[in-house]
N, C-alpha and C positions, 0 to 999 in steps of 0.2 A: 761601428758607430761613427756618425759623420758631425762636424761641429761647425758652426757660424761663426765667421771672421768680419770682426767692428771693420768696412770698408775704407780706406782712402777716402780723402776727398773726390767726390765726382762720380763716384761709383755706385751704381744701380742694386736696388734691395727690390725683388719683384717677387710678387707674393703667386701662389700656387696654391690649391686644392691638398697637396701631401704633405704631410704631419715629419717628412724628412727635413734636414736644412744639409744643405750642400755647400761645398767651399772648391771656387775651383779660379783659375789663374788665367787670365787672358794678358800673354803679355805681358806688363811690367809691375801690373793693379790686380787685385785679387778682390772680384765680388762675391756678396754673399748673397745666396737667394734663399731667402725664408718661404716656406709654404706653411700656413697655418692649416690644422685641422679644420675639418669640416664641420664640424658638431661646436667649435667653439664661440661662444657668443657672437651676432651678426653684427656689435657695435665694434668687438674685438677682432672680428675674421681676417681684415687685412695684415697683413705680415707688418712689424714696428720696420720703417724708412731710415737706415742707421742713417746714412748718407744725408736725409733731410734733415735728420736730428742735430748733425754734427754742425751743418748749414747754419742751423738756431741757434745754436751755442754760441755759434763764431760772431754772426748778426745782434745777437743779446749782448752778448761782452761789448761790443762797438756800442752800443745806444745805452751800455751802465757806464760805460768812461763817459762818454760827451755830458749827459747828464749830470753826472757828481762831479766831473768838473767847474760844471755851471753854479750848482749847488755850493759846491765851495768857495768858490769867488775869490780865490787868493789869486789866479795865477798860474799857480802849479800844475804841472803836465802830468800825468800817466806816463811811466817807465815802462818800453816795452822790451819782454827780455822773451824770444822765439829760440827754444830750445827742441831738437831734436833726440831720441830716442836712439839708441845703438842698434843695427842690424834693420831698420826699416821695421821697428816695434812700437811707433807713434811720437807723438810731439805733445809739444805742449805750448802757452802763450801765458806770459807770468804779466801781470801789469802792476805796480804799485805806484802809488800818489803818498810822499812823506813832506810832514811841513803845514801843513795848509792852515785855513782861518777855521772850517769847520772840522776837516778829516787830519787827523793829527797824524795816522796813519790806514791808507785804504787799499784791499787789493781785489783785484778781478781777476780768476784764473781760467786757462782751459787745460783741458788733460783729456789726450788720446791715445790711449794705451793699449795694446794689443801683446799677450805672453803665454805664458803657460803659469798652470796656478801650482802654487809648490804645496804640499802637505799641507802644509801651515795652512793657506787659506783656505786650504778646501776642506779643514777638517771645521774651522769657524762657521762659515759657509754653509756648511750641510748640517751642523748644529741649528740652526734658525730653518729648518725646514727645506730645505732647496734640496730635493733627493735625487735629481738629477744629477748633481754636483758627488762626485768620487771623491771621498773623503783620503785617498792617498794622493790626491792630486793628478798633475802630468795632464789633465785637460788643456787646450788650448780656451784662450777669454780675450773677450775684448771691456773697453768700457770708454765711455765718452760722457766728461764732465764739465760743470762750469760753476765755481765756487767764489765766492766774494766775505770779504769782512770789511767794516767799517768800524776805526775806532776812533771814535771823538776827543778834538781839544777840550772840549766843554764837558765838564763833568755830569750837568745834568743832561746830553744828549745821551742814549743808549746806546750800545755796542749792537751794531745787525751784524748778523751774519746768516745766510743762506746758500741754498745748494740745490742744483739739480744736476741729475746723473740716468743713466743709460750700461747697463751691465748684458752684457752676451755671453752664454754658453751653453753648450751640450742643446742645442737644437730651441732655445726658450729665451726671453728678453724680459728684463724684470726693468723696472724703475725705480727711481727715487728721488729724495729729496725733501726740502723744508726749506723754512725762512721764521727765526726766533730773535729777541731781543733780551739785551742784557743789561740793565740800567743798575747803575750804584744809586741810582734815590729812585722812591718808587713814587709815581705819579699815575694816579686810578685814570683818569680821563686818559692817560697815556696808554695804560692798559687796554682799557675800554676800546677804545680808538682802533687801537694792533689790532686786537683778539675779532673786530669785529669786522673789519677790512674781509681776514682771511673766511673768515664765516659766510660773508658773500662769495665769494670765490668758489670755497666749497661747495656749497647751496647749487649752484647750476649744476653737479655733480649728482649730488645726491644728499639727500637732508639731516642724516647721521654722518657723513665724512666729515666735518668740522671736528666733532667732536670725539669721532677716533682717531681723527691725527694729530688733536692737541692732547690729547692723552697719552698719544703717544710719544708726542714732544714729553711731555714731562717727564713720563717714564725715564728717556734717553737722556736727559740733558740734566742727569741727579749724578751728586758726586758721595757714593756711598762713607768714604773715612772720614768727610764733612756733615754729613746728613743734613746736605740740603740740595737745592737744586740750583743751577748755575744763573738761571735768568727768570722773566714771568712765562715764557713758553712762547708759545705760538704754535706752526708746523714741523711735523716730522711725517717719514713715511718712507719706507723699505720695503725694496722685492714684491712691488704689487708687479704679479703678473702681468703681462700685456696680453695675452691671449686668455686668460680664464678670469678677468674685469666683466663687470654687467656697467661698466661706463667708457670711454676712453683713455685709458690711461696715458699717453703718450699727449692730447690735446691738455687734460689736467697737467699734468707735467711742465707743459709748455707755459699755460696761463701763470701757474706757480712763478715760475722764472720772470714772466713778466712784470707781475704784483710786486716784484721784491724792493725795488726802489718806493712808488708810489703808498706802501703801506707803510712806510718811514717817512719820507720825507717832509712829512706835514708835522709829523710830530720832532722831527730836528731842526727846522725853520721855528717851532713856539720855543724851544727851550734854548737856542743859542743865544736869544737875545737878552735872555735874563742873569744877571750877577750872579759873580760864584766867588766864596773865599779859597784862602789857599787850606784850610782844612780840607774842605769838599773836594778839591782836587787829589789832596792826599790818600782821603777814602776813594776816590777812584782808582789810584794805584794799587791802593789793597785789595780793591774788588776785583781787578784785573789780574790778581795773582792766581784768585782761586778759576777767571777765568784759565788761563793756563796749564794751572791742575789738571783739569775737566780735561783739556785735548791731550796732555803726555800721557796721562791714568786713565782713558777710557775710551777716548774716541776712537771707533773704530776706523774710520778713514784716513784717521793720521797713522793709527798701527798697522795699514792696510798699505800706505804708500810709504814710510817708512822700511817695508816691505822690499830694496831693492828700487824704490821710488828715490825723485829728484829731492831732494834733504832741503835746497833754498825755496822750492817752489811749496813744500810741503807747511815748512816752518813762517814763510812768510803770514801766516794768520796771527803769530803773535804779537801780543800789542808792544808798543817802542819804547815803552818807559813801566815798568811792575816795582810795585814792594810789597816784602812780606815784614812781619815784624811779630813778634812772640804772643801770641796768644791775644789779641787785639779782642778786646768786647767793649762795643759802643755803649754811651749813655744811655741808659734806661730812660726812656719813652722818646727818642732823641728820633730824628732820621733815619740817621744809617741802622741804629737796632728795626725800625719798621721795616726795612728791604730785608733784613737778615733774620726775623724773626720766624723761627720754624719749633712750635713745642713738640715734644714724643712724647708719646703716653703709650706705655707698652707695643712697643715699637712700631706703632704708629703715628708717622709723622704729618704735622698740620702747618699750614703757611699761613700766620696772621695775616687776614687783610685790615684791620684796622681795631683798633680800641672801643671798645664799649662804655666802657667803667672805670672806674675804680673809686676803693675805698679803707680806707685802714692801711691795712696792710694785704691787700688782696685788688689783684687785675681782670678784668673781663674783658676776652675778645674774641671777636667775630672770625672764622678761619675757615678754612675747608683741608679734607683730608687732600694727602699726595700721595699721589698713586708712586707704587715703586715694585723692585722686582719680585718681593715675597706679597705683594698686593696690588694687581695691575689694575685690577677696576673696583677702583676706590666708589665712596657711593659722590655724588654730586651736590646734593644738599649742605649747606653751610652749617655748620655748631657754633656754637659759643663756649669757650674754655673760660675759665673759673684758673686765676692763678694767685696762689696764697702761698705767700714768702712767708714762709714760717723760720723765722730766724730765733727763737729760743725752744727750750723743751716744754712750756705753757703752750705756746703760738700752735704746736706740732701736736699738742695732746688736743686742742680744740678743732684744729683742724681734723682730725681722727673722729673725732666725736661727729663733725657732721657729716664723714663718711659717714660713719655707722648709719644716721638719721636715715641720709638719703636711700641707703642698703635699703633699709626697713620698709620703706613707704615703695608701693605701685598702686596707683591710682592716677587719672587723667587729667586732675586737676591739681597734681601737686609736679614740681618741675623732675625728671625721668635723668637720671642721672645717668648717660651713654658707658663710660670709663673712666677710671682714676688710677691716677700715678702717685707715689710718693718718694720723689727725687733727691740726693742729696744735691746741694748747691755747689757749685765752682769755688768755695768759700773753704778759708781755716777754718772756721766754725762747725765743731761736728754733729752740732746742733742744728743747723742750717739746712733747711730743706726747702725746695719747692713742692707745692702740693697740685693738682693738676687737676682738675675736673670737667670732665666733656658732657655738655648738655644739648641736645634738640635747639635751635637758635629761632627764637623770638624779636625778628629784626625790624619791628613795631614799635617796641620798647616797652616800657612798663605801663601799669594804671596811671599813673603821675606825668608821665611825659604824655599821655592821651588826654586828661585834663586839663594841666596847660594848650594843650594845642587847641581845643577846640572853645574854650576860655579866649585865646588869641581872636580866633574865629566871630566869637559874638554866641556860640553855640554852646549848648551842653546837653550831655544823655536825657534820653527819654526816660521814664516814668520803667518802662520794659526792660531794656537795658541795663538800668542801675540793677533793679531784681535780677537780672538774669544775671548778669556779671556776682554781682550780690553771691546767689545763690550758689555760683561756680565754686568760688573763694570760698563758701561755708561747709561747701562736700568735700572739698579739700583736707579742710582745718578737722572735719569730722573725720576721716580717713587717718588723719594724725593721731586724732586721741584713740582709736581705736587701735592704733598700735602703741599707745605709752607717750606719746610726747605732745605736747604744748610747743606752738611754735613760736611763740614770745615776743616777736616782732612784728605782727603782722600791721599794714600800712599799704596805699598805692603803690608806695616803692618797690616792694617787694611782691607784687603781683605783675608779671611777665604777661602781655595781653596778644592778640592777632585781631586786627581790623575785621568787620563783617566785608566778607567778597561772594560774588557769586560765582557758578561755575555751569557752560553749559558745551561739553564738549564735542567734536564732532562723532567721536562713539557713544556717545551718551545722543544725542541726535539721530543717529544711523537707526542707534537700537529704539529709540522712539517710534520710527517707522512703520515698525513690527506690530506697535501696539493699535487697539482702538482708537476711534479719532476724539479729538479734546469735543467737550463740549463748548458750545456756544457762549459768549458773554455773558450772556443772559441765565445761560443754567449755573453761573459762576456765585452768586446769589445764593448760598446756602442754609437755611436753619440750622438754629445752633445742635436741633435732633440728629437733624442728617451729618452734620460737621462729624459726631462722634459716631455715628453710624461708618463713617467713611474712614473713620482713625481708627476704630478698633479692626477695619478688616487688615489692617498692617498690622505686625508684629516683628518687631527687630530682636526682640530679644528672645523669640522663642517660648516665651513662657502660654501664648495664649493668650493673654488676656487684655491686650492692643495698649497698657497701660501706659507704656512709655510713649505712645502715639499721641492717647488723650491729654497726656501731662504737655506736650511739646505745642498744642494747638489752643493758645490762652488768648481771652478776649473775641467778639464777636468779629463777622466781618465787616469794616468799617473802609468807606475810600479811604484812600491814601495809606491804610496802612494795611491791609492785607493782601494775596493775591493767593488764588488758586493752585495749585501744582501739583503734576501726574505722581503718581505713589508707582515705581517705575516696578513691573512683577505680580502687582495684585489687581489690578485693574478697575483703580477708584482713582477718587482726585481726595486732595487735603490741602487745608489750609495753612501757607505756611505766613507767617505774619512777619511782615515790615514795618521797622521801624518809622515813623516821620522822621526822623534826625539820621540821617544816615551818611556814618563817617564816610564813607569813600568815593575818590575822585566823579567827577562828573559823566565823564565818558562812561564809567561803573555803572552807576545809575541809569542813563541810559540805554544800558547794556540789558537791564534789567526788564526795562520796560518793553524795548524789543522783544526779548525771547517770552514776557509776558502774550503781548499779543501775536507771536507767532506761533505761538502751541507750542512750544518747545518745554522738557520737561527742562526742572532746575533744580537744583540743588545751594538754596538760599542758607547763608551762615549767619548768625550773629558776631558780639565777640567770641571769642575763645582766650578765659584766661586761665593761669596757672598759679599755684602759687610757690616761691621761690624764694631761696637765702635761707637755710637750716642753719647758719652757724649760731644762734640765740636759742635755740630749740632746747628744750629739758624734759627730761623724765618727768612723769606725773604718777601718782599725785607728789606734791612736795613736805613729806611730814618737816615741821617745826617743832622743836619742841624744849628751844633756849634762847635766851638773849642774844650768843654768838652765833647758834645758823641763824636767827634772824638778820644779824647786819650782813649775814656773808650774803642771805639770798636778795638783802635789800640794793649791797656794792653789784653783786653781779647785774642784776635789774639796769640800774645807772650805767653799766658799762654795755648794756646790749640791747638793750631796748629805749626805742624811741622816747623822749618823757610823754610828747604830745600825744601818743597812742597808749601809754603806760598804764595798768589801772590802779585804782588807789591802794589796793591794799600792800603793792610797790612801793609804796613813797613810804609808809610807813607801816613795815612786816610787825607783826604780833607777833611774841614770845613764843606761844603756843597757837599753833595752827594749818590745818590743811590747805595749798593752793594746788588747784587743779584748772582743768580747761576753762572756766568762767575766765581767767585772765584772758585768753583769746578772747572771750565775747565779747568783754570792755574791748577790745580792738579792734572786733569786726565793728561794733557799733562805731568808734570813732571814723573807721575807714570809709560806711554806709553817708556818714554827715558829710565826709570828704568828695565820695563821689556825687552827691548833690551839690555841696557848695564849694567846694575847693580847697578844705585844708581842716584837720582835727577841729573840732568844737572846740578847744582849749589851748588853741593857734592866739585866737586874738588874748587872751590873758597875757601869753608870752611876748606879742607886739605890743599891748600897754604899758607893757615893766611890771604889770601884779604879779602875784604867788599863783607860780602853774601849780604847785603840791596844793594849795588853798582852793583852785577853783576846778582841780580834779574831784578831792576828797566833794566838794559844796556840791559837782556835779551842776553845775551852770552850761549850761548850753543857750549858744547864743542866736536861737531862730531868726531867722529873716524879716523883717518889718516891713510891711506894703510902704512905697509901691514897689518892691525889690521883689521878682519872682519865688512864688515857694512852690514846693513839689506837695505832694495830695498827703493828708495829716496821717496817714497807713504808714508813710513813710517815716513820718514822724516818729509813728509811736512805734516805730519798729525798731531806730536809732534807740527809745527811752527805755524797751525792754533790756537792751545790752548794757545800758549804762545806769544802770542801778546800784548804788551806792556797794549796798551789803551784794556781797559774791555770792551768797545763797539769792537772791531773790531773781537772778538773772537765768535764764532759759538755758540751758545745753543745747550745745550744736543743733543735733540732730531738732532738738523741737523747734530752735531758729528755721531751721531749712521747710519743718514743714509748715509754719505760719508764712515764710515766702513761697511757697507752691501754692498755695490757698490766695495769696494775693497775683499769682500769674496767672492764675486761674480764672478769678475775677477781672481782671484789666482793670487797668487806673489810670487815670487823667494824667498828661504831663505836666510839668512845672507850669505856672500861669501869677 
């Protein structure tokens, strides 16, 4: 077997028809002539140009000095230090910049190395798939690289570092390389900015390489005895073939190389200019320790040229100034904790991106999983973790309890509890736990933050709307008592919602195609005979009897708010009905109209909400049957329930007496006046300074007075059925939900 030798400068790589590579000596230069197979892709057929490669490297290194020198503006020069190889087995060019205004320390490297691979590597080597590679080694290799770091005076500029490289053996040419960022403060536009640079880059490549080599970055650049990962990621990418690519790998490669300044530089010109203390500076030296970590503990190209490799040229990436110090955990909710915040939930670990919540003694945030070596393809969708510092044996038994709840309930309108941890804390405390709950992420926010906003607006829900959301929240609540518990708080806050979107995608289109053609605008006009003629030949659930169709198509066709659309499979049309009030952006709307009038089918949503926050939740029913459970269950009440949602028989428990789910329905009713008008019926009592217990128990509700818009009196008396004094006189769940089917069914007037 014959092997390929990384050429000298000058030396010709000329590609051939035969699947052999030959090595052979003219004179004083030894070229290599690559022949790629036949059969192998006609973007990859040409044999990889070591010789040009190495040309690139050399030309790149020269246009990242003049550049970052520029960039830095201090002055300071690039140190060039050309070191030579023993026995004619390659060079290298080491360049460093120390001192400056923006690079406190910067280097640029090349490395052309040509050896034989010892055991050692070739047993790594052939571990990662390379089976060409003789795991006893004694092969001859070449490799040609060009490696830079940047580490900034300024604490808030990031740490770049990047890499592209060129490996030859055993007849095959593999690439590599990346460009990531490592910031001690995390700034999301900063994020944004990076992540999205490289995603163009990619993108000319192919439409999923973005996303498998920043997965890949992550994977690589996690520091397992820390469990986290070193920076926000960026690229990574090893041993892509050059010959068995369905792209170019070696032009990728190159552009990589290129990008690597430009996809930084815009984001270290915004942040140099801004103030930094000498704390923040400090935290950069601690962040830079675990920088360090990461390359003596894992990286392989530092164990790789450590390997009988140059030790100054090697080491040169470490930054010029590190501290560590014993066991440092930043201020909770501070800064430096958001860059380091990573939770584990059975051994799954999540990188907060940012806070949601909080309240009591419990945190929400927004996070996504990180992929690592026992989980490389984490899913992509963002959670919401739930973090409840349960710092005594009360805090830790309640937190338990609304595991339990959450255990107990599946249903689609109450919030799906992914997984839970129950952590002891870093704390003397042996009480002390973190509790950890991962949820499906709702990044809309709640019923309450969508009433404010559209309040802000000048806007508020339709007439439809309130019902339909209405009705979500009550199948929920009913799903509850069906399993034992009452959820004790229920209120806008605690309703998780999703904006109405439409979706009409290009396989959802493609598959369109197939079908019969749309009727004409005019056949769009349908009697309300035909409407259910047209809904019952659909059937979603299988049973036959198209009921969940009929239920879904309320109200007649009306302009502006309904629109026709294909039942994709049975070959009818159905009405699906739009809101006049429709929360989402404008282009949305638009969006809608288009694929209205373009025949295209659609898949129109309203909201979707959930309902969410089990820690108030109790068993039901609640027997009384003494003065002292009455004050326990009246204390707990005050401690866990809202008062403005509360119902009376709260405020003042009976000696003797059954509570069950009716206390929900005092709270759907207050949350029903909420979603009409903005706030508990028994809000303004609290803004007057009267007795909220007096004008609960009195059940005063405070209607709207012309000329101030009211919603249609259905609505009304649908608030009056929940809030009926006596617990007995008020409706259960289930017959709530079916007087709002009956009002979806009919349609009703919006607010006026």
């Amino acid at each position: 077997m014959q092997f390929s030798v990384l050429p000298r400068r000058g030396a010709a790589c000329r590609a051939s028809s035969s699947s052999k590579c030959q090595v052979r000596t003219a004179r004083s230069s030894r070229t290599a002539v690559c022949r790629a197979s036949a059969s192998a892709p006609a973007q990859a057929a040409a044999a990889v140009d070591a010789a040009a490669f190495e040309t690139f490297l050399l030309d790149t290194q020269k246009q990242i000095l003049a550049e970052a020198e520029k960039l830095d503006g201090s002055g300071q020069k690039f140190v060039t230090d050309r070191w030579e190889r023993p026995n004619d087995t390659g060079y290298g060019i080491t360049c460093v910049l120390e001192g400056g205004d923006l690079l406190e320390k910067a280097a640029a490297n090349i490395s052309i190395i040509r050896g034989t691979l010892s055991a050692q590597r070739a047993q790594a080597m052939s571990s990662r798939g390379r089976s060409q590679i003789d795991p006893a080694g004694g092969q001859p290799y070449s490799a040609a690289a060009l490696s830079l770091v940047f580490h900034a005076a300024h604490p808030l500029v990031p740490t770049l570092r990047a890499d592209v490289r060129l490996f030859q053996v055993a007849g095959c040419s593999w690439f590599g390389g990346g460009c990531d960022l490592t910031p001690s403060y995390l700034f999301e536009d900063d994020a944004a900015e990076f992540h999205g640079y490289w995603k163009g880059v990619c993108d000319k490549y192919s439409p999923g390489l973005y996303a498998e080599h920043k997965a890949w970055c992550d994977k690589y650049f996690y520091i397992p005895a820390r469990k986290e990962h070193r920076g926000i990621g960026g690229l990574f990418f090893d041993d892509l073939d050059a010959a068995g690519a369905a792209f170019d790998v070696q032009a990728y490669t190159e552009n990589v190389a290129r990008g690597i300044l430009p996809s930084w530089t815009a984001i270290a010109q915004r942040r140099r200019t801004q103030q930094f203390t000498e704390a923040q500076r400090n935290w950069q030296l601690l962040r830079r320790g675990r920088y360090l970590e990461f390359n003596l503990l894992y990286d392989r190209g530092v164990k790789f040229g450590l390997d009988g490799g140059r030790v100054e040229s090697i080491m040169v990436s470490a930054p010029p100034l590190i501290a560590w110090k014993y066991n440092v955990v930043p201020e909770q909710g501070s800064d430096e904790e958001r860059l380091v915040k990573v939770l584990t939930v059975n051994n799954r670990s999540y990188r907060v991106i940012k806070q949601l919540g909080e309240g009591g003694y419990a945190f929400v945030y927004l996070a996504k999983e990180l992929p690592t070596s026992e989980r490389p393809s984490a899913p992509s969708d963002a959670v919401a973790i739930k973090k409840i510092i349960a710092a005594s044996g009360e805090k830790l038994s309640a937190a338990r309890k609304e595991v339990e709840v959450l255990r107990a309930l599946s249903h689609v309108h109450c919030l799906h509890l992914l997984d839970h941890a129950i952590n002891p804390c870093s704390s003397s405390s042996s009480l002390a736990y973190n509790v950890l709950l991962v949820f499906p992420a709702y990044e809309d926010g709640t019923l309450a933050d969508e009433l404010e906003r559209l309040a802000a607006a000048g806007r508020q829900l339709s007439s439809h709307q309130v019902l339909d959301i209405f009705r979500q929240i009550c199948a929920g609540v009913a799903h509850m008592h069906s399993r034992g518990y009452a959820h004790m708080d229920i209120k806008p806050h605690n309703v998780l919602i999703r904006r109405p979107r439409s979706s009409s995608s290009r396989a959802q289109r493609q598959q369109q195609q197939q079908l019969p053609r749309p009727p004409s605008a005019l056949q769009m006009v349908m009697t309300a005979a035909g409407r259910g003629a047209a809904a019952a030949a659909g059937d979603d659930d299988g049973d036959g009897d198209g009921a969940d169709e009929q239920r879904g198509l309320a109200g007649d066709v009306e302009a502006g708010r309904s629109l026709v659309s294909w039942k994709a499979g049975c070959g009818c049309w159905f009405v699906c009905h739009i809101d006049v009030v429709y929360s989402g952006k404008a282009d949305e709307q638009q969006g809608l109209a288009g694929d209205v009038e373009a025949g295209r089918s659609l898949v129109v949503r309203g909201y979707e909400a959930v309902l969410t926050d089990f820690g108030s939740a109790r068993s039901i029913p609640i027997h009384i049957d003494s003065r002292a459970a009455a004050l326990t269950v009246k204390e707990d009440a005050e401690a866990h329930c809202t008062a403005t949602f509360r119902a009376p028989e709260l405020f003042d428990v009976p000696s003797h007496c059954t509570l069950d789910g009716c206390l929900d329905v005092w709270a759907l009713g207050c949350t029903l006046y909420a979603m009409m008008y903005g706030a508990s019926p028994f809000q303004q009592a609290v803004d007057q300074g009267a007795s909220l217990a007096l004008a609960v128990m009195n059940c005063r509700i405070p209607w709207p007075k012309p000329p101030a818009p009211r919603y249609p009196q259905e609505l009304h008396s649908l608030v009056g059925l929940c809030l009926a004094a006596e617990a007995r006189q008020r409706p259960t769940v289930l017959q709530l939900l079916q007087r709002v089917q009956e009002l979806l069914s009919a349609g009703l007037p919006d607010a006026s």
